[in-house]
Structure formats: C-alpha cells, structure tokens
N, C-alpha and C positions, 0 to 999 in steps of 0.2 A: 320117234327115237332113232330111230335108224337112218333118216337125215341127217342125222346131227352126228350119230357114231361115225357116218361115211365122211364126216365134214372133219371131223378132230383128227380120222384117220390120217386121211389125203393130208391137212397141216402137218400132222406127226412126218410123215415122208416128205416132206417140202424141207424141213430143217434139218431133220438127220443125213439128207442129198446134198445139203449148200455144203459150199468147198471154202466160206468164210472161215476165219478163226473163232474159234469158242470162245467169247467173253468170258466164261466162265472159268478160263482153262487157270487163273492164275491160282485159283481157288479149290482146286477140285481134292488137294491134298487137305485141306483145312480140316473138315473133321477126323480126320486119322491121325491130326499133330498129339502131342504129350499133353496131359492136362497143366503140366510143369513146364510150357513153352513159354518164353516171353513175349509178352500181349504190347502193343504199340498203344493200347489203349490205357494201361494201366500207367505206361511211360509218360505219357503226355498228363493224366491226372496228375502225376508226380510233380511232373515239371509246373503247370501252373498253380499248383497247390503251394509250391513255396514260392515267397516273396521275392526273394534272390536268390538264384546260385552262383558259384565262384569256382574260376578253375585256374590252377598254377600251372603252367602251359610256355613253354621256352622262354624260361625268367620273363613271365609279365602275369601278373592277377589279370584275369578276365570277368567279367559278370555280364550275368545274363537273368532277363525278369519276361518271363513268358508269359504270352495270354491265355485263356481257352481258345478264343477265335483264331490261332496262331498268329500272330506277331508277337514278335520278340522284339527286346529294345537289349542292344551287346555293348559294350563299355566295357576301358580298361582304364590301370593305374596307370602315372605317367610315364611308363616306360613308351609309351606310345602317345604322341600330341597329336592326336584328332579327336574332334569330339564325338559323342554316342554314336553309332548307325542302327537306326530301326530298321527294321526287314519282318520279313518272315519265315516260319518254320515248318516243318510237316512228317512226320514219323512212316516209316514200311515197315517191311520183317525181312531177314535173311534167313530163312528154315528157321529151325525152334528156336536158337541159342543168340538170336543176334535181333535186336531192334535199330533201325537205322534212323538217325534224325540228322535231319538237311538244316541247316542253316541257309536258305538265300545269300546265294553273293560273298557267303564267308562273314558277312556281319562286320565288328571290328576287327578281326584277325586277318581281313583283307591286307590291312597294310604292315603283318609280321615281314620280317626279310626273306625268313627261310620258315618251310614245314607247316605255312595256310593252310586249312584245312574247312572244306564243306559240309562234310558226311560226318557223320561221329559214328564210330559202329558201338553201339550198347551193348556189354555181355554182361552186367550184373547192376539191379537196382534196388534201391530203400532208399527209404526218408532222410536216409544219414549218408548216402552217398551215392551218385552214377559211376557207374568203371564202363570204360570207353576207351577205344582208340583212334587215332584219323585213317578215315581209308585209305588214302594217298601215300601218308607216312609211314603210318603202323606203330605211329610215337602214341606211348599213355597217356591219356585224359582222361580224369578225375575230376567230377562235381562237386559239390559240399555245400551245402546251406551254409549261406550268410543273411546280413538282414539290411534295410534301410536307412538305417544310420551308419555299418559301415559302407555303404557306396555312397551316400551322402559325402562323409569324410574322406574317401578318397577321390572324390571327381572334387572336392574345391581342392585340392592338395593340387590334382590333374589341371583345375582351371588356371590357377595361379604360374602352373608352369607354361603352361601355353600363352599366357599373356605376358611371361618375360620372353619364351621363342619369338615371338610376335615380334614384343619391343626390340630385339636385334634383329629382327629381319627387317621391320622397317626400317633402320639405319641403314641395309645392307643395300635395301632397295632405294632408299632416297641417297644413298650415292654414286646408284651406277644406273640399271634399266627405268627407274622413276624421275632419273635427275632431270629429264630435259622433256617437254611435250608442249600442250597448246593449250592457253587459258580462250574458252567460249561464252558469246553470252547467251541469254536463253534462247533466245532464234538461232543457235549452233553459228553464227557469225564469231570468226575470228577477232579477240581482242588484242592478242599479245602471244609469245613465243617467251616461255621460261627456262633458264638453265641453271637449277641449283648445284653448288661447288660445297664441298668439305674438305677443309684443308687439313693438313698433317696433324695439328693445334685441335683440330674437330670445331672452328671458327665456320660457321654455314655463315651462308649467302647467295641470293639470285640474282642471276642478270634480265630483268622484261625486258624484249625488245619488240618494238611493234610500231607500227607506220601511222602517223598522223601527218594531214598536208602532204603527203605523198613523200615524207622523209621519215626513212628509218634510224629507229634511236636503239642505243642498247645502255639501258640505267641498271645499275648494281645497287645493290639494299642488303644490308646486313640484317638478317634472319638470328635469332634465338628458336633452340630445339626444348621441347616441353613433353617427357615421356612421365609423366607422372601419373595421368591417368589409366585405366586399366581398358579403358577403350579407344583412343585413338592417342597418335601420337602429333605434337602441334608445333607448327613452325609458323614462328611469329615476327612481323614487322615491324619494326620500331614507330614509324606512323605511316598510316594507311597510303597507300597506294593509289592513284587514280587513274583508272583507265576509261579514258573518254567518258567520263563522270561518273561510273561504276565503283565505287571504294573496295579494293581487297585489302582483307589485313592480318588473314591468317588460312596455312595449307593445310589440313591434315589428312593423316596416314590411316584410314579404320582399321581395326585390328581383324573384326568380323570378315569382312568381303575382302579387303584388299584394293580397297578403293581407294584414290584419292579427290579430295573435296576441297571446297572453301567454305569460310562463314558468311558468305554473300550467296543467297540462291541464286539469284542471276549471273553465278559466274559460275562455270564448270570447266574441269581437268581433263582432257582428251588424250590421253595415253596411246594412241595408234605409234605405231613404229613405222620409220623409214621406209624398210622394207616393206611395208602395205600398199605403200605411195607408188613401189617401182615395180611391184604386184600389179597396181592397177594400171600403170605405163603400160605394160608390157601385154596386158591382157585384152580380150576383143573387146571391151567396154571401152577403151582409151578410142577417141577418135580426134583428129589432127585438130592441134591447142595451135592457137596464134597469138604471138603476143602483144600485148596492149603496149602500142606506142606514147600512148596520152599519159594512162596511168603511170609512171614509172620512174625512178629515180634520175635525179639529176645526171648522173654522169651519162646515163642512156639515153638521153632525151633527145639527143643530135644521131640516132640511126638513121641510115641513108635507105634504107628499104625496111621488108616486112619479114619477117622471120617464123618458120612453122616447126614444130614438133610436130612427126607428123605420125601415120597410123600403118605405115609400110611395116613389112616385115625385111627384114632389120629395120629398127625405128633410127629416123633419122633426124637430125637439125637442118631445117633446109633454109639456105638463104636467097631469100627472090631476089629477080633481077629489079634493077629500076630504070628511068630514061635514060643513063645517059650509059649504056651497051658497053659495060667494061666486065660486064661476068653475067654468064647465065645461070638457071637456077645451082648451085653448090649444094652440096650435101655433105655434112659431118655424120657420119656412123660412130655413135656413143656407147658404150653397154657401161650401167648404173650399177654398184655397191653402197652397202650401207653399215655404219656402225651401230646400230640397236641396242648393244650393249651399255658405251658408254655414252655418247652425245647426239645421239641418231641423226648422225648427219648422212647425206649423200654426197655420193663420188662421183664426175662423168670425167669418163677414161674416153679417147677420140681414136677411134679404131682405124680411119680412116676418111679421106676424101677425096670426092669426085666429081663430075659434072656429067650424068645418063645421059643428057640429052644436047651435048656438045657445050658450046661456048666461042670467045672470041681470042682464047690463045692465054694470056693471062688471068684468067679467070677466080683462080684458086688464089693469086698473090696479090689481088688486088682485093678479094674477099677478108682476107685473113688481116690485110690493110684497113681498112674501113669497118671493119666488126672490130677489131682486136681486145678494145674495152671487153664487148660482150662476150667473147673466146676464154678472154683471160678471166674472166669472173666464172662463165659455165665451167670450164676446168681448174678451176682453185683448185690447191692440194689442202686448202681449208675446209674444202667439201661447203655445202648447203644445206640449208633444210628446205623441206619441202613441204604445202598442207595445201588441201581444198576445201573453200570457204563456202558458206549454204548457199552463193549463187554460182557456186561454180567455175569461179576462177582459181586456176591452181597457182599458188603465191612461189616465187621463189627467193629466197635471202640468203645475206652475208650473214655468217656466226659472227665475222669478226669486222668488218666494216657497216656503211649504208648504201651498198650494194643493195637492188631489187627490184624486181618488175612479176608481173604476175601474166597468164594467159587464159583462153577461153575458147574451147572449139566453136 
C-alpha cells in the first residue's frame, strides 16, 4: 500500500507543479451559481421542442426550426429574396442571467443591410417566448412559437417573389452581361459567337456569327421571350437554327443557378468575359501565338510575312522580316481593354513602335504599308472578340464584318 500511496503522491505533485492552464478553470464557479441561473440546457430543450419559432426583427419575420443535434434550418418572409440557409447552432452562459446562442454564420440574417447579428444573448425564457438581444447591437429580439403551416405559407408567398426578382433580372441580364458569349459543342469546340439585342419596342433578336469554309458569316434571327414558366425563362427561334448540323432552337435563362442553356445537349453557353481572354494574354501561361496564315480570311490571305503575339513583357505584335530586306523584325506595343458589360468585345490601343534590333532605314513605313489590312482590323475602334477553341487556337473576329484569322503558339 505504500507503493501506491508514494505513487498517487508524487502524481498529485506532478499536476499541482504544471504551469498548464486548468481545463477546469472555466467551471470552477459552477457549483456556487443560483439555483435560479439560466441553464443552456434547458434553453436548447426549448428551442428544439418547438417546431418553429418566429422573430420580428428590423421589419422582416425571421423563423427558425432547430434540431437537438444542433442544426438549425433560418428562413425569412420576403422581405429578404434568398432562400432558407441551414447552419448550425450551439448555446454557453454569461454568469447566471445570460444564456448565449450562436447562430453559425448569422443564418438568413446574413444578408439584413444593417444590425446582423450571430450571438443572441438570452435573459428570459418560456414556452411562450425567448427575450434576447444581439450582442453586437443590443437591438431586442424576441422569439414566439409559430408552427408549420405558417412558414409553409409564408415561403410559397417568399418563392413566388423570388421567381418574379428572377424573371426581371433575367431581362436585365439578357440585355447586358449575358447578351453576347460563345455557343460550344460537347468537345467544348467552338460553334458560333452570339449577340443578343433588345430593342427600345423589347423586339429580341441574335446575331450567330461563325466561320464555315474559312468565311465568317454574321445571321440575325428574330427571338420571341417566354417568361411564363416559374423556372426558366425562354427565348425562342422561329425555325431551328443549324450549326454545322447541330439544330438550336431555344436559349434559356434558369432561374435556379443563373445559368444559361440550350434544348440541344450538344450545345452549351460559355459566358467567360473578355477580360478572362486578356487575363490570360497577359498572364505567364500566355506563350508566343503565331498566326495561322492558311486558316484565315480572305482579305488576309495575301500577308507577306509571319506575324507573332508574343510572350515579352510588354506583350508585343511583332512582325517578321521576309526575303526581300525592306524591314526587320517591327514591333507594335498593344495594351487590351474590354467591355464585359455590354458586348465584350476587345480593344487594342498601339502604344507604340519600334525595331530592337535595328533594320534597314524604312522599316516601320513599309510595315505599316504592307500589314495595313491586318493594323486596321487589330485596332478597330469596333473592338474584337476574342475566344480559345479545345485545340487551342485563339480565334480572333470582326463584330461587324468577316474579318478573322485565328493563332497558335
């Protein structure tokens, strides 16, 4: 026995000498609390004991349906158009008088304007009601059973307005940031470049433009808008469409994702912006594109040399020499803008030009001679669009002619 006493001892002195904190230290008041303190556990039997509660909270009903296992599912009327956010919950104490309940993340009250709140601080509860402040604010909140049929009623009240916000934001977006992108087939191969138009009248219509035979076409097609469903909104062709044997015949808007689609699976909406394209120029993945003399529209077809966008910093337009020694390598210094907003087209501004590595005296004016088509097209004040096709050739076209040639590092 005295083994053992000498063993309990020595432990006893090994803990009472650590310089750790006391786990226990948060606790050591607990049995000296009121019998009349409020218990975090009785709070929480409350809370998931009823079915709903409801708080009127800076003009918006809020509800909330809590589990034992804590999650909570928070929902509001449609003073607020997002739907439910589930999270979770979990209860402390603040001395006697105060039980604290966390909401994760704020729940649906994330997206109030002003006076979110996380923390609820609890100072009085019954079956008939929680009294609560926000910690942050120090504004009243106030619980109350409600029940399952009224938040039924009020989230279809909530759906129904969320899916007319929808139906006008899709209008808003199909005539400005969604008007214009790239129709793909399912090997993400380029089909077609679309730009849909709403006129003053609200008369829609697109224009597909897209290269067969190595000549670029731009066809307009009159579009009918179809917002009647509660799920997507639909814009329809008067007869189908063909893209290299691919039939489209209708775009729509989901209300859900914010997607847009077709009724053809084999054709998808590629929404990248302008700016992604001059994102990637500009970034170390771009490396020096040449362009495809073969492939490329007729007015280009008669270039007298080889032309590089290259991977220098400042990126340049360079144009090679050829036999017959009337300019050496040129360089155009471009810097790209884009309108993402409306038409996403790109801009190349010509910041300057030069010859690094000398030349033969007229160099720049006999370049500027003999490109001039391809000068006058790169700098359009019509801008360009721009996109890379799943092999890798970055395409470049006329909005408003059949201007186009494509490259390839």
């Amino acid at each position: 026995m005295k083994k053992y006493t000498f063993i309990l001892f020595v432990l006893s002195l090994a803990f009472t000498s650590c310089s750790t904190t006391d786990v226990w230290k948060k606790w050591e008041n607990e049995g000296t609390m009121s019998e009349n303190r409020l218990r975090p556990s009785e709070v929480k039997k409350l809370l998931y004991s009823t079915e709903v509660w409801k708080m009127d909270y800076e003009n918006t009903e809020f509800y909330f349906q809590f589990s034992e296992g804590g999650a909570v599912i928070t929902d509001s009327d449609a003073s607020i158009l997002k739907n439910q956010v589930d999270t979770d919950y979990y209860l402390d104490y603040k001395g006697e008088n105060t039980v604290l309940l966390t909401i994760v993340g704020k729940g649906i009250m994330q997206y109030l304007t002003n006076d979110s709140e996380e923390v609820l601080e609890i100072t009085q509860y019954s079956s008939s009601q929680i009294t609560a402040h926000g910690q942050n604010n120090s504004e009243d909140m106030v619980l109350v059973p409600s029940t399952i049929s009224e938040l039924n009623a009020v989230q279809e009240v909530k759906r129904k307005a969320i899916i007319d916000y929808n139906k006008q934001q899709s209008l808003q977006l199909l005539k400005a940031s969604y008007s214009n992108g790239i129709i793909r087939n399912a090997n993400s191969n380029v089909m077609a470049h679309y730009s849909i138009i709403c006129d003053d009248d609200d008369n829609w219509s697109v224009t597909i433009s897209c290269i067969v035979d190595n000549v670029l076409t731009h066809n307009k097609y009159d579009l009918s808008l179809n917002i009647d469903s509660d799920e997507k909104a639909s814009l329809n062709f008067e007869d189908a469409v063909d893209l290299q044997g691919i039939l489209l015949n209708n775009i729509f808007y989901n209300y859900d994702n914010g997607e847009l689609t077709t009724d053809n699976s084999n054709l998808n909406i590629d929404l990248d912006k302008a700016s992604s394209l001059i994102e990637f120029y500009n970034s170390g993945d771009w490396h020096t594109h040449k362009v495809d003399l073969i492939n490329i529209c007729t007015d280009l077809e008669s270039l007298p040399a080889s032309i590089e966008f290259d991977d220098r910093s400042p990126r340049n337009i360079v144009f090679c020499p050829n036999d017959t020694q009337q300019w050496f390598y040129t360089f155009f210094t471009p810097s790209l803008s884009s309108d993402d907003a409306l038409t996403n087209r790109i801009y190349f501004k010509n910041n300057g030009i030069s010859n690094p590595y000398g030349g033969y005296g007229d160099d720049i004016a006999h370049v500027e001679d003999q490109f001039a088509t391809f000068i006058d097209f790169i700098f359009s004040e019509d801008g360009l669009w721009m996109f890379e096709d799943a092999d890798s050739y970055v395409y470049v076209i006329s909005p408003t002619t059949d201007m186009w040639f494509r490259m390839k590092n």
